[in-house]
C-alpha positions in Angstrom: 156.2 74.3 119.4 159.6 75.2 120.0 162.1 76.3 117.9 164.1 73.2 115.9 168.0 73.8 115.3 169.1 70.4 113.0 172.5 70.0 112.1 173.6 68.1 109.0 174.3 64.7 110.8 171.6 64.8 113.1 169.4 65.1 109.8 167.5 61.5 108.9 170.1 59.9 106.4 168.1 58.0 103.7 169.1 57.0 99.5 166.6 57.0 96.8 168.7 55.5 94.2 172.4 57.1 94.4 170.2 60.4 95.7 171.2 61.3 99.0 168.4 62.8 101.2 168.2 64.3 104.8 165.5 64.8 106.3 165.6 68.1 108.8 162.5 68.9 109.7 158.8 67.1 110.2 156.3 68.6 111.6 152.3 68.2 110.9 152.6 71.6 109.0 156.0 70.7 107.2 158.7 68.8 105.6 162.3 70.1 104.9 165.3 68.4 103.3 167.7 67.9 101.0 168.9 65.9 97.9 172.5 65.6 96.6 172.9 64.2 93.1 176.9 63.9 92.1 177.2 64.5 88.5 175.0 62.5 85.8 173.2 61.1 88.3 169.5 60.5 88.2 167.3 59.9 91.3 164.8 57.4 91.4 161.0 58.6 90.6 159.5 60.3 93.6 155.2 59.0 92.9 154.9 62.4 94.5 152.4 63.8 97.6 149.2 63.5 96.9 148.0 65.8 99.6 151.3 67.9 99.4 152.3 70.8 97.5 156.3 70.4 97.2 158.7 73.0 96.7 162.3 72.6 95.2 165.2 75.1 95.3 168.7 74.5 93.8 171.0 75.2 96.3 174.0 74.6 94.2 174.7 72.7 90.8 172.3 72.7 87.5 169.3 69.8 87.3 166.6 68.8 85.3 163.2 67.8 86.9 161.4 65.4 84.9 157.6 65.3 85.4 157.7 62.1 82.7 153.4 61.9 83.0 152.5 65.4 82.3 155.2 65.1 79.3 157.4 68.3 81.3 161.4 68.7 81.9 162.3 71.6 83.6 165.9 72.7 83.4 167.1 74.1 87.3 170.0 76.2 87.6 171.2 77.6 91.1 168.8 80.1 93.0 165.8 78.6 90.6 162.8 77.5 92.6 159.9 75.4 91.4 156.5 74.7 93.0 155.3 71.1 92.3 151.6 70.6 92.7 149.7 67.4 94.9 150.2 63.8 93.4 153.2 64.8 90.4 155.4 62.1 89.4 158.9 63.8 89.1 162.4 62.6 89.0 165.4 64.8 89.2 169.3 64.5 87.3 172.1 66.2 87.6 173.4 67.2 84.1 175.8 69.5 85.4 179.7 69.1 86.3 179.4 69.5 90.0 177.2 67.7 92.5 174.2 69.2 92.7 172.1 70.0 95.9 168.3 70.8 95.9 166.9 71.8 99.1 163.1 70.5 99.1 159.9 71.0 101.0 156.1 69.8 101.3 153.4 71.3 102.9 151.5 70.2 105.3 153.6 67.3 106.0 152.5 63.5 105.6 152.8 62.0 108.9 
């Protein structure tokens, strides 16, 4: 494989709700992207990767991830990371004043 460079509008442009996601990077091994939430906006519900574990990291802004099956809210301020395990349901909101942007990936990829 060779190396990858991706700029930000050569990224995959895609909305889950008023969530804006980019898609950089797929590869068998991989997925990376990100999320942009403005404030007190809430994604829709990602059913989440059932062969996937999935890692968020708040780039900028403070979020909640809601994991609304296993009854868990997780509060995400910038520089937090959290490791989501295969098949969690999870949503995320932006409950802060600034738009929010969570860099995300899963590994190995689903493709």
């Amino acid at each position: 494989m060779d190396i990858q460079l991706v700029r930000k509008n050569d990224a995959k442009l895609s909305l889950e709700g008023p969530e804006v996601c980019r898609e950089y990077i797929v590869t068998p091994k991989i997925t990376f992207g990100t999320s942009t939430l403005l404030p007190g906006q809430r994604g829709d519900i990602d059913l989440g990767h059932p062969d996937s574990h999935e890692v968020f990291f708040v780039v900028k802004g403070h979020v909640l991830l809601l994991c609304e099956k296993e009854n868990k809210i997780f509060e995400l301020f910038e520089q937090d990371a959290i490791l989501m395990p295969e098949g969690v349901t999870h949503t995320l909101v932006n409950i802060g004043e600034e738009t929010a942007v969570i860099s995300w990936s899963k590994a190995p990829s689903e493709i």
